[in-house]
DRENTORKOL-3810 file (N, C-alpha, C; in nm, 4 decimals):
REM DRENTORKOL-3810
@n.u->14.0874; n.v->2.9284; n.w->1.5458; ca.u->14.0933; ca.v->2.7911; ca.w->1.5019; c.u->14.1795; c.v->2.7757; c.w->1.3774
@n.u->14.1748; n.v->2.8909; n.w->1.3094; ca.u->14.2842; ca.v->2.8712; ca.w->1.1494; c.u->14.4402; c.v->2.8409; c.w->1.1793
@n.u->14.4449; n.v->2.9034; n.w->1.3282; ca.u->14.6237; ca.v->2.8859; ca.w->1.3690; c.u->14.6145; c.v->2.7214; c.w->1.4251
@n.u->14.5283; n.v->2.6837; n.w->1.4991; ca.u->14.5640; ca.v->2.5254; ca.w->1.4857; c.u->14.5897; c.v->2.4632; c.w->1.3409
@n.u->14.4622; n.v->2.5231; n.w->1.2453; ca.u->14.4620; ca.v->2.4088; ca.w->1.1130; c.u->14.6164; c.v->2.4190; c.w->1.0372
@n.u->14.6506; n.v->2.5213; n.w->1.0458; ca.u->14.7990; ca.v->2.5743; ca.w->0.9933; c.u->14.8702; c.v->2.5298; c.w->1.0829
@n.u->14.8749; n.v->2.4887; n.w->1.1781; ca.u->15.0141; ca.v->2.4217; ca.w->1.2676; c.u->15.0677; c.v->2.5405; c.w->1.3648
@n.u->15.0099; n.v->2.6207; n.w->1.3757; ca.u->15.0885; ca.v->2.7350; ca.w->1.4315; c.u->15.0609; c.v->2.7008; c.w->1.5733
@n.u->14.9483; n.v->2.6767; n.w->1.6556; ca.u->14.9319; ca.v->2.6198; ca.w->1.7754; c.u->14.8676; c.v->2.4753; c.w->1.8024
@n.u->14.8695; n.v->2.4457; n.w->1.9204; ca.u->14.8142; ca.v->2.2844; ca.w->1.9462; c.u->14.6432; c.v->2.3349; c.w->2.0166
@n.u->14.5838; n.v->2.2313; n.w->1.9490; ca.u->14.4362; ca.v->2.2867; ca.w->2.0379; c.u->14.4284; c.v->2.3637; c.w->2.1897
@n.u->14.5015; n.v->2.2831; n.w->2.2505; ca.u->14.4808; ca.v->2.2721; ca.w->2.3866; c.u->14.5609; c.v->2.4250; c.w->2.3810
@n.u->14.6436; n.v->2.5087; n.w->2.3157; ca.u->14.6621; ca.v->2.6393; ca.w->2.3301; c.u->14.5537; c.v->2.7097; c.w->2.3118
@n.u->14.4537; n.v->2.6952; n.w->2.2840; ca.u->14.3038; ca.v->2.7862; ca.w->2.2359; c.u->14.2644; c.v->2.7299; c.w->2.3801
@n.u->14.2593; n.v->2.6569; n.w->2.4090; ca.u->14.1640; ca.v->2.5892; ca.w->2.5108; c.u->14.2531; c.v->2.7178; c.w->2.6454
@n.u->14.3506; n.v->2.6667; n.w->2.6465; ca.u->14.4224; ca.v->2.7867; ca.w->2.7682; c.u->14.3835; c.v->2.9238; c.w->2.7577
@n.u->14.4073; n.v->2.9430; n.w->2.6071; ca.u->14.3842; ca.v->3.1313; ca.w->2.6234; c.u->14.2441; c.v->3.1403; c.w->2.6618
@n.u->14.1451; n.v->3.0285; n.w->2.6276; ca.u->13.9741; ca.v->3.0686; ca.w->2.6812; c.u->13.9687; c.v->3.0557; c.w->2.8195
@n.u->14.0535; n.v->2.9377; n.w->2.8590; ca.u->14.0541; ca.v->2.9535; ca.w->3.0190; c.u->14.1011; c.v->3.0773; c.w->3.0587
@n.u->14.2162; n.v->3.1135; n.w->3.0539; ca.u->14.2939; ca.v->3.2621; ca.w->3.1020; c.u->14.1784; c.v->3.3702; c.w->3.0576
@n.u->14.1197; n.v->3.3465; n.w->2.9530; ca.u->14.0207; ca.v->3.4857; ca.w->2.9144; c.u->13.9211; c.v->3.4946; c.w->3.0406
@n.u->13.8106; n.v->3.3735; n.w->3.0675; ca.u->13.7352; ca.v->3.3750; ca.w->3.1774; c.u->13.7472; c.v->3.3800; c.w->3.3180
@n.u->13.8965; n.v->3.3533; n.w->3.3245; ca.u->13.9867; ca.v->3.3802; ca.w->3.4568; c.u->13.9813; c.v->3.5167; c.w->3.4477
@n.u->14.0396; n.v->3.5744; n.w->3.3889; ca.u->14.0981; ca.v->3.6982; ca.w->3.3894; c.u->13.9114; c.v->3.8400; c.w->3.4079
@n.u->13.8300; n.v->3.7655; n.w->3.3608; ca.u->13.7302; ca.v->3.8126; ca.w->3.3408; c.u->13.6414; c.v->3.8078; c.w->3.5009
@n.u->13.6368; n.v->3.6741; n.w->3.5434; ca.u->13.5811; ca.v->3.7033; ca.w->3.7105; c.u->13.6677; c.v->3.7215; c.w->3.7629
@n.u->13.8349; n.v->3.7931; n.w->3.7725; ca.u->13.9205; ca.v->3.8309; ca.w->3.8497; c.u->13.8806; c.v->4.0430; c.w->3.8369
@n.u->13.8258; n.v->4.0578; n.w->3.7317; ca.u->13.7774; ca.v->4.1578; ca.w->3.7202; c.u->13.6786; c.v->4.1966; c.w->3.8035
@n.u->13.6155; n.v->4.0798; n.w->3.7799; ca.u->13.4431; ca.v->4.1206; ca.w->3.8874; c.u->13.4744; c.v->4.1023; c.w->4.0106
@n.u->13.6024; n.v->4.0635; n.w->4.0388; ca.u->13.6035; ca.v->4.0349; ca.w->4.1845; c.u->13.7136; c.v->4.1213; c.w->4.2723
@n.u->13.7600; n.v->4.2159; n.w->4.1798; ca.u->13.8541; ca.v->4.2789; ca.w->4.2099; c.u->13.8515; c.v->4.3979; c.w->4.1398
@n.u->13.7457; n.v->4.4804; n.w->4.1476; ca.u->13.7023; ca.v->4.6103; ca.w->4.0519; c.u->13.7381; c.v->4.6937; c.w->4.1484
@n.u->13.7989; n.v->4.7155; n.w->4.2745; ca.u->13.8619; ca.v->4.8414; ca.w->4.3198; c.u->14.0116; c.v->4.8447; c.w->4.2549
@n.u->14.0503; n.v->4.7227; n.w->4.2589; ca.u->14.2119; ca.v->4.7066; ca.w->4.1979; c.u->14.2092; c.v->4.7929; c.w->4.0604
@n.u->14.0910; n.v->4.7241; n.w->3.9948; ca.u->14.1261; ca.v->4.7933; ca.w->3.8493; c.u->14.0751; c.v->4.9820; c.w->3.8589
@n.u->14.0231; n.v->5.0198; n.w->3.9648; ca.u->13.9536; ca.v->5.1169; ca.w->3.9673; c.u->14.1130; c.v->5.2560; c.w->3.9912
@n.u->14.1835; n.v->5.1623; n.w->4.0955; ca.u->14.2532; ca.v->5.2331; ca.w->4.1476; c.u->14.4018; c.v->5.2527; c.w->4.0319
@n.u->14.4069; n.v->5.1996; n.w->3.9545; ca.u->14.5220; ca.v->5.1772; ca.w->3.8606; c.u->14.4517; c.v->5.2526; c.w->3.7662
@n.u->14.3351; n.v->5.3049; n.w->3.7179; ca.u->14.2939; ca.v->5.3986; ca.w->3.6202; c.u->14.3198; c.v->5.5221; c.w->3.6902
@n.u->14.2610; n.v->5.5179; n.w->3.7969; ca.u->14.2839; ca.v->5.6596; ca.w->3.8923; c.u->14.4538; c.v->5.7469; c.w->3.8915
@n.u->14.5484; n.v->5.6149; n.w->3.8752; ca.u->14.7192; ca.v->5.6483; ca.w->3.9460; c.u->14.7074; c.v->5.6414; c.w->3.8003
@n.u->14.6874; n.v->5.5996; n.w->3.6609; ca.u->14.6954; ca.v->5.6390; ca.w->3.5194; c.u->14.6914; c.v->5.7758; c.w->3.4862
@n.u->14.5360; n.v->5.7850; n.w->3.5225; ca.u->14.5106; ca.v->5.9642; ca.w->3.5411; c.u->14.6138; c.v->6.0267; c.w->3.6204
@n.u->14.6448; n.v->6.0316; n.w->3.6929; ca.u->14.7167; ca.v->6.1141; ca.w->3.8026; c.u->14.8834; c.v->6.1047; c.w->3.7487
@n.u->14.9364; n.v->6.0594; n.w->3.6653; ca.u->15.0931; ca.v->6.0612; ca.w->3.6648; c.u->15.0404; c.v->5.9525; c.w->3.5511
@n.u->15.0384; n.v->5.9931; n.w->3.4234; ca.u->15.0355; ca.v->5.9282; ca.w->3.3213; c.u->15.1765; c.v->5.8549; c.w->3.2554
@n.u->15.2674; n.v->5.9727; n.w->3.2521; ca.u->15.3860; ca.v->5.9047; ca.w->3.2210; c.u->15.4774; c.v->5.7810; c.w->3.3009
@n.u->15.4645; n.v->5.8059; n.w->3.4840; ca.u->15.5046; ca.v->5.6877; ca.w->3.5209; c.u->15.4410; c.v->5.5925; c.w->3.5112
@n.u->15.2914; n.v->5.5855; n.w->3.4867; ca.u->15.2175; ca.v->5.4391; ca.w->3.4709; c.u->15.2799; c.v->5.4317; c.w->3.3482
@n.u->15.2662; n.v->5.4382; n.w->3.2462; ca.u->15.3142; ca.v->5.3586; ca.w->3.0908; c.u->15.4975; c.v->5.3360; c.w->3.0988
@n.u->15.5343; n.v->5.3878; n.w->3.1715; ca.u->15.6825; ca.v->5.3509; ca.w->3.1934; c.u->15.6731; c.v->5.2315; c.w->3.2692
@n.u->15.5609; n.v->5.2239; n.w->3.3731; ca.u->15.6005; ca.v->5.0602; ca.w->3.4757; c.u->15.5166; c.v->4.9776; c.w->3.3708
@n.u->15.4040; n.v->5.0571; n.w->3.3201; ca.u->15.3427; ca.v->4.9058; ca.w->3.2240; c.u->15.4493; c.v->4.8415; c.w->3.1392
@n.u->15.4815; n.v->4.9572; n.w->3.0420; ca.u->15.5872; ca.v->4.8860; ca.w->2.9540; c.u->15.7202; c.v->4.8249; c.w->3.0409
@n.u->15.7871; n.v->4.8658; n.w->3.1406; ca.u->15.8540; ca.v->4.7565; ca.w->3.1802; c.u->15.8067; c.v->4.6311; c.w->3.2474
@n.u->15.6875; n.v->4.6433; n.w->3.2948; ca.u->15.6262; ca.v->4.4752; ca.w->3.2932; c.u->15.5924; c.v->4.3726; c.w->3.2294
@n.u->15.5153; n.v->4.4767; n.w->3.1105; ca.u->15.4731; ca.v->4.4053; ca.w->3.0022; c.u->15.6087; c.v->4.3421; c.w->2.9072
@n.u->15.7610; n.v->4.4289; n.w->2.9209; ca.u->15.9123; ca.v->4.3684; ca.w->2.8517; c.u->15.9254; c.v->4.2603; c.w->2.9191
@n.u->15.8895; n.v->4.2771; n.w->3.1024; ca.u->15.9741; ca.v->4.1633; ca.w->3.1485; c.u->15.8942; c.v->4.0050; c.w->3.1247
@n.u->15.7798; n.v->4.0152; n.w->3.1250; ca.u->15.6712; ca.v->3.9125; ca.w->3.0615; c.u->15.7258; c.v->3.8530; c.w->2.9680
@n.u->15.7260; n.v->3.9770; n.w->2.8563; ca.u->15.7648; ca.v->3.9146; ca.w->2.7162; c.u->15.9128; c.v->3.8340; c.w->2.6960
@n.u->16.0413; n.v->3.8801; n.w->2.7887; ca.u->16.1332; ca.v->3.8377; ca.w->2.7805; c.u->16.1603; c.v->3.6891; c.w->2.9232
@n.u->16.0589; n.v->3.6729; n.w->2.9633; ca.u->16.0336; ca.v->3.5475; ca.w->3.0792; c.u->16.1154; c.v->3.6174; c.w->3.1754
@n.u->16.1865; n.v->3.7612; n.w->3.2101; ca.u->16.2208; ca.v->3.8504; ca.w->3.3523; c.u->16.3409; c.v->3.7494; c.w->3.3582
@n.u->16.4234; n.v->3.7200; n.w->3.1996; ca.u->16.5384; ca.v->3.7240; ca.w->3.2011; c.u->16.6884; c.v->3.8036; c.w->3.2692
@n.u->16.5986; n.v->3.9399; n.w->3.2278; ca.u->16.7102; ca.v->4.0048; ca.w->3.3397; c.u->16.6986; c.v->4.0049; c.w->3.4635
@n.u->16.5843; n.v->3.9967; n.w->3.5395; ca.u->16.5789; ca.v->4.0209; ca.w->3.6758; c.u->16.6150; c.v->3.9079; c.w->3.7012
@n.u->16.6225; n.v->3.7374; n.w->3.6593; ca.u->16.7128; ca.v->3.6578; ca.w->3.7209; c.u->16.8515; c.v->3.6387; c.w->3.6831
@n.u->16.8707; n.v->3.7047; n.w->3.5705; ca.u->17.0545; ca.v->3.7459; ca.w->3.5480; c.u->17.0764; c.v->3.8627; c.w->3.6857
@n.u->16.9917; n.v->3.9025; n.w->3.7585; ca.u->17.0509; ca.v->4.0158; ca.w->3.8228; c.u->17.0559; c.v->3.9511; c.w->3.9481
@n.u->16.9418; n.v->3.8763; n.w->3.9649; ca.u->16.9350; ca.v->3.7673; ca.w->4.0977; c.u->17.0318; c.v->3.7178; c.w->4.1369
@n.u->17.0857; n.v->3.6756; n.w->3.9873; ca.u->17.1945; ca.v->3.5695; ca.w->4.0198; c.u->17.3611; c.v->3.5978; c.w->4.0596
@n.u->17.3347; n.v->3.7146; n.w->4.0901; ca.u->17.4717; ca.v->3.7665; ca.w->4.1311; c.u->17.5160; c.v->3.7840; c.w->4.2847
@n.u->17.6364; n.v->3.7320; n.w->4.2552; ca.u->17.6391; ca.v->3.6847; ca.w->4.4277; c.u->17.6553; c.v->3.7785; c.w->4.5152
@n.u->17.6886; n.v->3.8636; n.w->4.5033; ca.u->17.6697; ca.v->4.0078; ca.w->4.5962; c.u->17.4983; c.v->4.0174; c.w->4.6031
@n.u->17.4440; n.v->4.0486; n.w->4.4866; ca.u->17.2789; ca.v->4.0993; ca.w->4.5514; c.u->17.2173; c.v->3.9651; c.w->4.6759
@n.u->17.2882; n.v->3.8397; n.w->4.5626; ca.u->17.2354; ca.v->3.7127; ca.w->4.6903; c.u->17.2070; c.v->3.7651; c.w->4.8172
@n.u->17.3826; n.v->3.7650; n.w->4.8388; ca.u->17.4116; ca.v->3.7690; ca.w->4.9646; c.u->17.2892; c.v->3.8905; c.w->5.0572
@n.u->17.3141; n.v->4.0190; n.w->4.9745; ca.u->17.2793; ca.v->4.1040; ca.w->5.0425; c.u->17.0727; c.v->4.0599; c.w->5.0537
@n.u->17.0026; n.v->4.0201; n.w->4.9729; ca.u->16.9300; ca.v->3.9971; ca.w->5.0046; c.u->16.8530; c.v->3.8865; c.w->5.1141
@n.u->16.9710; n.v->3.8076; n.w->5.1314; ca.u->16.9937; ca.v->3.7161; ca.w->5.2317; c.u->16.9775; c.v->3.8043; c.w->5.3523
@n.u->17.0984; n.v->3.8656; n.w->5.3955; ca.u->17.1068; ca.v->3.9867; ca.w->5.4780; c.u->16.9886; c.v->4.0653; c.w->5.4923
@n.u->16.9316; n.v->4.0747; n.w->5.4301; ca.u->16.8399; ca.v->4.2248; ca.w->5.4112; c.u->16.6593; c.v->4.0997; c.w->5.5321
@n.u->16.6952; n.v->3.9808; n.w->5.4206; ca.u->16.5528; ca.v->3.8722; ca.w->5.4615; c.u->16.5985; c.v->3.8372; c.w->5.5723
@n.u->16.6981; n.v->3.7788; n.w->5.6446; ca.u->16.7389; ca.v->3.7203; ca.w->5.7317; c.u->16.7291; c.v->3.5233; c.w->5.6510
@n.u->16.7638; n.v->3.5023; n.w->5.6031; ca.u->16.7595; ca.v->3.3899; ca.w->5.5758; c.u->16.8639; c.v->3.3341; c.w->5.5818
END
């Protein structure tokens, strides 16, 4: 609540992150093999899990700027056109 009184966010941003928190919380209870199986492939090959986390967690942070600078090139277009049949 101190980052609203300071201006740093608008209420309704607290109000989202509590929604996303309780979302994110019965997506847990409802999907505990998902999380079961991603601790398991953690254990098992530690270094490629923190290599795909951290590149997910970059492309998040950067809105997956590059993957639509890469989209947008007219060769991959095409070929993914090709590849989908579209």
């Amino acid at each position: 609540m101190v980052r609203n009184y300071l201006g740093y966010h608008y209420p309704t941003d607290s109000l989202a992150g509590a929604a996303l928190g309780v979302f994110a919380v019965s997506l847990h209870g409802r999907f505990h093999l998902l999380g079961s199986r991603l601790l398991s492939f953690e254990k098992r090959v530690t270094p490629a899990f923190y290599m795909l986390a951290f590149f997910v967690t970059y492309q998040i942070a950067t809105l997956f700027d590059d993957v639509r600078a890469l989209l947008a090139l007219p060769c991959l277009r095409a070929f993914i056109r090709r590849v989908l049949h579209l």
